[in-house]
Every structure is written in C-alpha cells, then in structure tokens.
C-alpha positions in Angstrom: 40.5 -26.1 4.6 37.1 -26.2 5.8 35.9 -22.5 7.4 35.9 -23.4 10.9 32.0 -23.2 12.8 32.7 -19.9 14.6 34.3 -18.3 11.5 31.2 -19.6 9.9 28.7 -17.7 12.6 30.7 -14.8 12.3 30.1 -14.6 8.4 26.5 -15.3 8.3 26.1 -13.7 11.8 23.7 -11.5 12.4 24.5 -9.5 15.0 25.0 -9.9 19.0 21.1 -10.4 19.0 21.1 -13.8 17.1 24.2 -14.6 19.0 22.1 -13.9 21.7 19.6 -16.5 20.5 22.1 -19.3 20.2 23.6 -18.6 23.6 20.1 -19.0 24.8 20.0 -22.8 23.5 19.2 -22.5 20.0 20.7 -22.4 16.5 21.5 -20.4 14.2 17.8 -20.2 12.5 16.7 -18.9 15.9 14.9 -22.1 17.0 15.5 -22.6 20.1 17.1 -26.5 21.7 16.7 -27.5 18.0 19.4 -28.5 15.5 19.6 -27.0 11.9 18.1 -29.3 9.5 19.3 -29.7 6.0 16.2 -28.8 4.8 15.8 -25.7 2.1 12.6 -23.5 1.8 11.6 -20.8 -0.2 9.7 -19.0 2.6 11.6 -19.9 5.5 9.1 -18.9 9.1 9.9 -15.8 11.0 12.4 -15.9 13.7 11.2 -17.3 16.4 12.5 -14.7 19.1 10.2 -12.3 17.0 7.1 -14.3 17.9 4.4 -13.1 20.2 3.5 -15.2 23.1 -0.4 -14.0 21.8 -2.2 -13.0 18.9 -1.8 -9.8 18.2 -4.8 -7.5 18.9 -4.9 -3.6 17.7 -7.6 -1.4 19.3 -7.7 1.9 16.7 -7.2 0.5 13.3 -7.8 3.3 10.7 -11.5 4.1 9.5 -11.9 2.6 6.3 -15.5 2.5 4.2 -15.8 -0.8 2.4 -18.3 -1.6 0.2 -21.2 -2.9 2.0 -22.6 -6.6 1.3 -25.5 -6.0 -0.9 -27.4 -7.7 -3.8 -25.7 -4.9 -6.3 -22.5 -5.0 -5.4 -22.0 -8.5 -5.5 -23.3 -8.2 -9.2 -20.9 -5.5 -9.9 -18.5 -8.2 -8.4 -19.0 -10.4 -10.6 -19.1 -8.7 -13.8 -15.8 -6.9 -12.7 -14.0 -10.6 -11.8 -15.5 -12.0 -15.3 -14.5 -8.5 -17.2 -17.4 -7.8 -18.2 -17.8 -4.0 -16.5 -15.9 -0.7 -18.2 -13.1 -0.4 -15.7 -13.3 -4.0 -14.4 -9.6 -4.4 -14.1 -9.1 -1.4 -11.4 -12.6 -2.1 -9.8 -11.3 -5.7 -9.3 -8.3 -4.4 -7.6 -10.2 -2.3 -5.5 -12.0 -5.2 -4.1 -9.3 -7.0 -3.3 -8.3 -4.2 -1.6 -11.5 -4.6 0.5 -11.0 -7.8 1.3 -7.7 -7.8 2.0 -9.1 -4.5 4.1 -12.0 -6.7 6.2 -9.4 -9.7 6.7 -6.7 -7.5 8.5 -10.0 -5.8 10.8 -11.2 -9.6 11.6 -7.8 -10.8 12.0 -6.7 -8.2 14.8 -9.7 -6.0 15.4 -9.8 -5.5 19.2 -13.1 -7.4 19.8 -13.2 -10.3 17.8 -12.6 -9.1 14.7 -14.4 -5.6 15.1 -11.6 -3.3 14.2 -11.7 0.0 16.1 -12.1 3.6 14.3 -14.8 1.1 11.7 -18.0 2.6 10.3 -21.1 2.8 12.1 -22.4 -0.4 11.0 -20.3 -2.9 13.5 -19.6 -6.4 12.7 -16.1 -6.0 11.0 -15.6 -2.1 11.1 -16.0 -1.5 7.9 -18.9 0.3 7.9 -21.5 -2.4 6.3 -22.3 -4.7 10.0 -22.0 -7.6 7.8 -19.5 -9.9 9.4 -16.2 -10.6 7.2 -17.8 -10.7 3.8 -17.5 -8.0 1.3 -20.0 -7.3 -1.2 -20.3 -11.4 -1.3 -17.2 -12.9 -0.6 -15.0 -13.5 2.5 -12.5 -11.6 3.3 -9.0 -12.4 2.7 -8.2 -15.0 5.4 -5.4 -14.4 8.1 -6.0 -16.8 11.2 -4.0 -15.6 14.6 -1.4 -13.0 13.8 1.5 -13.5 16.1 3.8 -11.6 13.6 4.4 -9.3 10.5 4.5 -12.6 8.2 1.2 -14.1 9.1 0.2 -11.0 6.6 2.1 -11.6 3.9 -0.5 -11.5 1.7 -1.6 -8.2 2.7 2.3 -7.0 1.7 2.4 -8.4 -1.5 -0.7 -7.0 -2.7 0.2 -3.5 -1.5 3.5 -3.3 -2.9 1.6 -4.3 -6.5 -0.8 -2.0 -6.6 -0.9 0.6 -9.5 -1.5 4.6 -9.4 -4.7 4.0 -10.6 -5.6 2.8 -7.4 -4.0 4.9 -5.4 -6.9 5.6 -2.8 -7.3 1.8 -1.9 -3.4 1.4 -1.8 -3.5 4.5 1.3 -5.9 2.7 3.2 -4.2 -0.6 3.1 -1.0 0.9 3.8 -1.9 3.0 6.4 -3.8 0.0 8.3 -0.8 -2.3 8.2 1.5 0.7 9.2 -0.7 0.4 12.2 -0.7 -2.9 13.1 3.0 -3.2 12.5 4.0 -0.2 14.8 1.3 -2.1 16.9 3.4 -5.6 16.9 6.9 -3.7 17.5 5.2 -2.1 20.5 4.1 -5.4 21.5 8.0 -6.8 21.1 9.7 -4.1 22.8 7.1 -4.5 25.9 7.9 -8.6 25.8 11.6 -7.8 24.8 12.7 -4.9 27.0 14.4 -3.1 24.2 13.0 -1.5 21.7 12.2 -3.3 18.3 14.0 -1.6 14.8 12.6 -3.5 11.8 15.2 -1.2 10.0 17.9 -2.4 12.4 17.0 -6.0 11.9 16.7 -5.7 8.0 20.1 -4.1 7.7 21.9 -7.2 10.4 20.1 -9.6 7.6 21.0 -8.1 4.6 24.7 -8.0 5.0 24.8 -11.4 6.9 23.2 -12.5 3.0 25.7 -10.4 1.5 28.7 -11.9 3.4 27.5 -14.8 2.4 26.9 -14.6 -1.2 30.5 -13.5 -1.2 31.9 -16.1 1.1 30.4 -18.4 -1.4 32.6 -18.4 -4.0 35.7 -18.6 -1.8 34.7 -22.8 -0.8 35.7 -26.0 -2.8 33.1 -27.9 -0.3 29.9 -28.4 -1.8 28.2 -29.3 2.0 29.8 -25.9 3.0 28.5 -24.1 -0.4 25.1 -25.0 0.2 25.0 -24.1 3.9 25.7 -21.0 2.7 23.5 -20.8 -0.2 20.9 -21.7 2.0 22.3 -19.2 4.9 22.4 -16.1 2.4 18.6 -16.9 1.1 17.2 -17.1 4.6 19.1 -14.1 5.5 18.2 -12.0 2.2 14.4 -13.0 2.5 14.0 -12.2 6.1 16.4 -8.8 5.6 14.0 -8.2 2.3 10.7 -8.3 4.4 11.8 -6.3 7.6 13.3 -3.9 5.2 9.4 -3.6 3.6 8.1 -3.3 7.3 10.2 -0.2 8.2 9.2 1.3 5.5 5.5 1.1 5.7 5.8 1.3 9.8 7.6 4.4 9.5 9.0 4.1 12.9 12.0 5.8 12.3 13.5 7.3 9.1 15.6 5.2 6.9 19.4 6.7 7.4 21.3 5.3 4.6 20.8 4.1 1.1 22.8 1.0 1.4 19.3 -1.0 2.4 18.0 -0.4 -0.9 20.6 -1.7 -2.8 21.3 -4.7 -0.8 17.6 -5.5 -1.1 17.8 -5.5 -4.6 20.8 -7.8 -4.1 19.1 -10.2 -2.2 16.0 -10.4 -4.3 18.0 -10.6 -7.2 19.9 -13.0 -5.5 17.1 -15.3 -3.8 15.5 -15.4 -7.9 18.4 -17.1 -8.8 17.8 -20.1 -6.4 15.4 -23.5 -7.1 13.2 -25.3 -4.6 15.6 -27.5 -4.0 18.4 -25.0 -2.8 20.3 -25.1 -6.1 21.7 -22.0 -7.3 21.4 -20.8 -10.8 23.7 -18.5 -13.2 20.4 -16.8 -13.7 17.0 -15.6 -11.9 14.0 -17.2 -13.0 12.0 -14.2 -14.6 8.9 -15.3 -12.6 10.7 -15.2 -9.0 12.0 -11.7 -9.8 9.4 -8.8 -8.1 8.0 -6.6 -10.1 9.4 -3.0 -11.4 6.7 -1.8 -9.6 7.3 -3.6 -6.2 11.0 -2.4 -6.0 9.5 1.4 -7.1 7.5 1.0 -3.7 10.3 0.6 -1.9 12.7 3.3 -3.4 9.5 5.7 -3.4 9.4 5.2 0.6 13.4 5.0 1.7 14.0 8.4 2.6 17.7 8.0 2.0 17.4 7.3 -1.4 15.4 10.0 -2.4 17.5 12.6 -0.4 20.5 11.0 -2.0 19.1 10.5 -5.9 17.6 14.6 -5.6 20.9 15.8 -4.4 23.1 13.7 -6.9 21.6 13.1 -10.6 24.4 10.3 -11.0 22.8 8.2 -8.1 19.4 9.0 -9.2 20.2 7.8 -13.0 22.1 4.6 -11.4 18.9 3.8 -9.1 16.4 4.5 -11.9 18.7 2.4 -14.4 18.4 -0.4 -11.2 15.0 -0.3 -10.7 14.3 -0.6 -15.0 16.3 -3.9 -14.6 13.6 -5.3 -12.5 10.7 -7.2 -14.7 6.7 -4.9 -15.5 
C-alpha cells in the first residue's frame, strides 16, 4: 500500500514553515497556486518564500584593494591565464578572486554597483574608478540578487580556494558574510521573524534524510522517484543554507549532526543522473572536493569543539572528510 499524501508531507516535511507555505496555496516545492511537476533538476531554484520582493542592495561592503585596470596588469593577466608567469597558477586564482570581488560590489553595491567601504577611486569600490573590469576583464557577472543562490558562483569558488591563497579567500568570505547577514536582515524585516539559515539547513537535511530512508521501504516506482527527487531537492537546498550559516556567522552552529548529514546529502545527491535516476554509486565528478567539505568542518563550531574534546570523533570526521575526492 501506497504511503498515503499526508504521511508523505510528513516524511519529506520540512517543518511547520513549509507547511506554512502549502497552507498558503502552494505545494510542496514552495511555489505558490502551482502544482508539482514531474520534472527533475540538478539545481532546483531557491524557495520561493525566501525571495526578496527587490534586489538586494548592501550599503558597507568590506574595503577590498583590487588590482586596478592598467596596461600591466592586464599583461600579467594574460601570461598568468596562458601559464606563462612563475606562480601563474595562484596569481590566476587571485584574480578570480577579484573578479568574483568587483562582481559581488556591482551586483549589490549601494549606488549602482559602487559598493560602500571601496577605495578611493569610485566606480566599483575597489579602489581602481574603473567600472566593473579588473585588470582587463569584466567582472564575474551576477544580475539582480534577490537571494543567496543568485551568487552561487561566488560560493563555489570560495569553498575551493587553497591556503596558498588565503588572503584573497578572507576577503571574499568576509564580503559574502556581509551580504548574506544583509539578505537575512532583509527577510526577517519582510517576514516578521527572524531568518536562521542554520535552522532552515537542519529542517532540509533531515527531510532528505527521511527520505533517502523512506526510499527503500516502497515497491512503487512513481512513489520512489518522488522521493528520490524530494530527498535531492531537500539535501541540495539543506547543503547550501548549511554553507550560508557558516560563512554568515549569525549564530553558532550547536550540534554536529549538520555536518554529517551534509556529507550525506552530497554524497547522496552524487549518486543521482540528470534524469532523476539513482545510482549504486556517485559519479566521481559530482562529488565536492576534499577541500570544499574541509571548509565546512573548518567553520562548524560543533565539530571542532566535539573532534578536540574526543580523538575518536575527530579520527572518524578526518577519516570522512579523506573519503571525499582532491
């Protein structure tokens, strides 16, 4: 027998606020007076309750020095993006860095793309009164920024960079810790309650987890891949809020359990095609790096507290963590 539709919202549930959401005319996706399509993506879009009515706009981003738009940097450029410099592969990093850096500053600088707290040069902030281009090309592109996903990109390059950059990776993560705590600000104004990305990433991660176990329990193939498709959604929008709170540092993380189930769900959402198949295996290449999930366990204070009172924790998280791909 089929799990009946409410038992089904109470598995993959996700808490009285997405019950909330479907009270309020919409589905279980969030989207509101529109029906669930059977429809499977890889980056499902953000809940839409966690919109912004309008772009987001921060007015004291961090003061960060790119380097300016000149005739010898963008030769330095180039010889760094063709290999051709000693050190090209960091100082290729590093602009990436700046124009990830100038792309966040035009995409929610206060006036128009002229972040606050820039260098004395105007145009983007950065110090260098050159627009959005950095030392010859534009800077990473963004658009309207009406939540945390718009700047994906941003995330992923941040949780990849290496020690050897360590400087750059400050900057960038202090300037999205800003405009995220900036955006929950933002929510808990339009909301009325305040806005826990740590909250919201543990409701998703164990709605996924529910799921993946819930899983095995059906003989139905429709009901197997609703769920396959429920537990993805909920382990890559648990995954990404979990990433916010860290970097936001709004509030401390209290237990350890959101590291593990992250790794769960990304291990978990590896294992699954474009076309909402599940595998017995990940695909290597869907699988973040050793280094992503290191940024993560570096920043959940839980987990540190916990591996640095208990070496048997800290050898299981290190032996989880070397699981995870270089």
């Amino acid at each position: 027998m089929t799990l009946a539709l409410a038992e089904r919202d109470r598995i993959s549930g996700v808490g009285m606020r997405r019950a909330r959401k479907m009270d309020e005319g919409g589905d279980e996706s969030g989207l509101p007076g529109k029906q669930q399509e059977r429809l499977f993506s890889l980056s499902p879009a953000p809940p839409a309750r966690d919109l912004l009515a309008d772009p987001l706009k921060v007015g004291a981003l961090p003061t960060v020095h790119l380097p300016p738009d000149t005739w010898t940097n963008r030769v330095s450029r180039m010889l760094d993006d063709y290999r051709l410099a000693p050190n090209a592969a960091v100082d290729s990093l590093r602009w990436r860095v700046a124009d990830a850096l100038a792309g966040l500053r035009s995409a929610v600088g206060a006036s128009g793309g002229a972040g606050a707290g820039g260098g004395a040069g105007g145009g983007n902030g950065n110090g260098n009164g050159n627009g959005n281009k950095v030392a010859g090309k534009k800077a990473m592109g963004f658009g309207k920024v009406t939540h945390p996903y718009d700047l994906l990109d941003a995330f992923a390059l941040l949780v990849g960079l290496p020690e050897t950059v360590a400087a750059d990776r400050r900057s960038l993560e202090a300037t999205l810790a800003v405009i995220l705590r900036a955006y929950a600000a933002e929510m808990t104004t339009m909301n009325g309650f305040p806005l826990s990305f740590l909250g919201e990433a543990d409701e998703f991660l164990r709605a996924g987890f529910q799921l993946e176990r819930f899983f095995s329990r059906s003989k139905f193939a429709e009901e197997r891949q609703d769920m396959v498709t429920g537990a993805y959604t909920n382990y890559y929008h648990g995954s990404r809020y979990y990433l916010f709170g860290l970097v936001s540092r709004i509030e401390p993380v209290q237990e350890s359990r959101l590291f593990h189930f992250f790794c769960r769900g990304v291990y978990f959402m590896a294992r699954i095609t474009a076309t909402g198949d599940l595998l017995e295996r990940p695909v290597h290449d869907r699988l973040p790096s050793r280094a992503s999930v290191l940024f993560h366990a570096r920043r959940d204070a839980a987990v540190l507290a916990k591996a640095k009172a208990e070496s048997a924790y800290s050898a299981q998280v290190n032996a989880m963590i070397r699981s995870f791909p270089e």
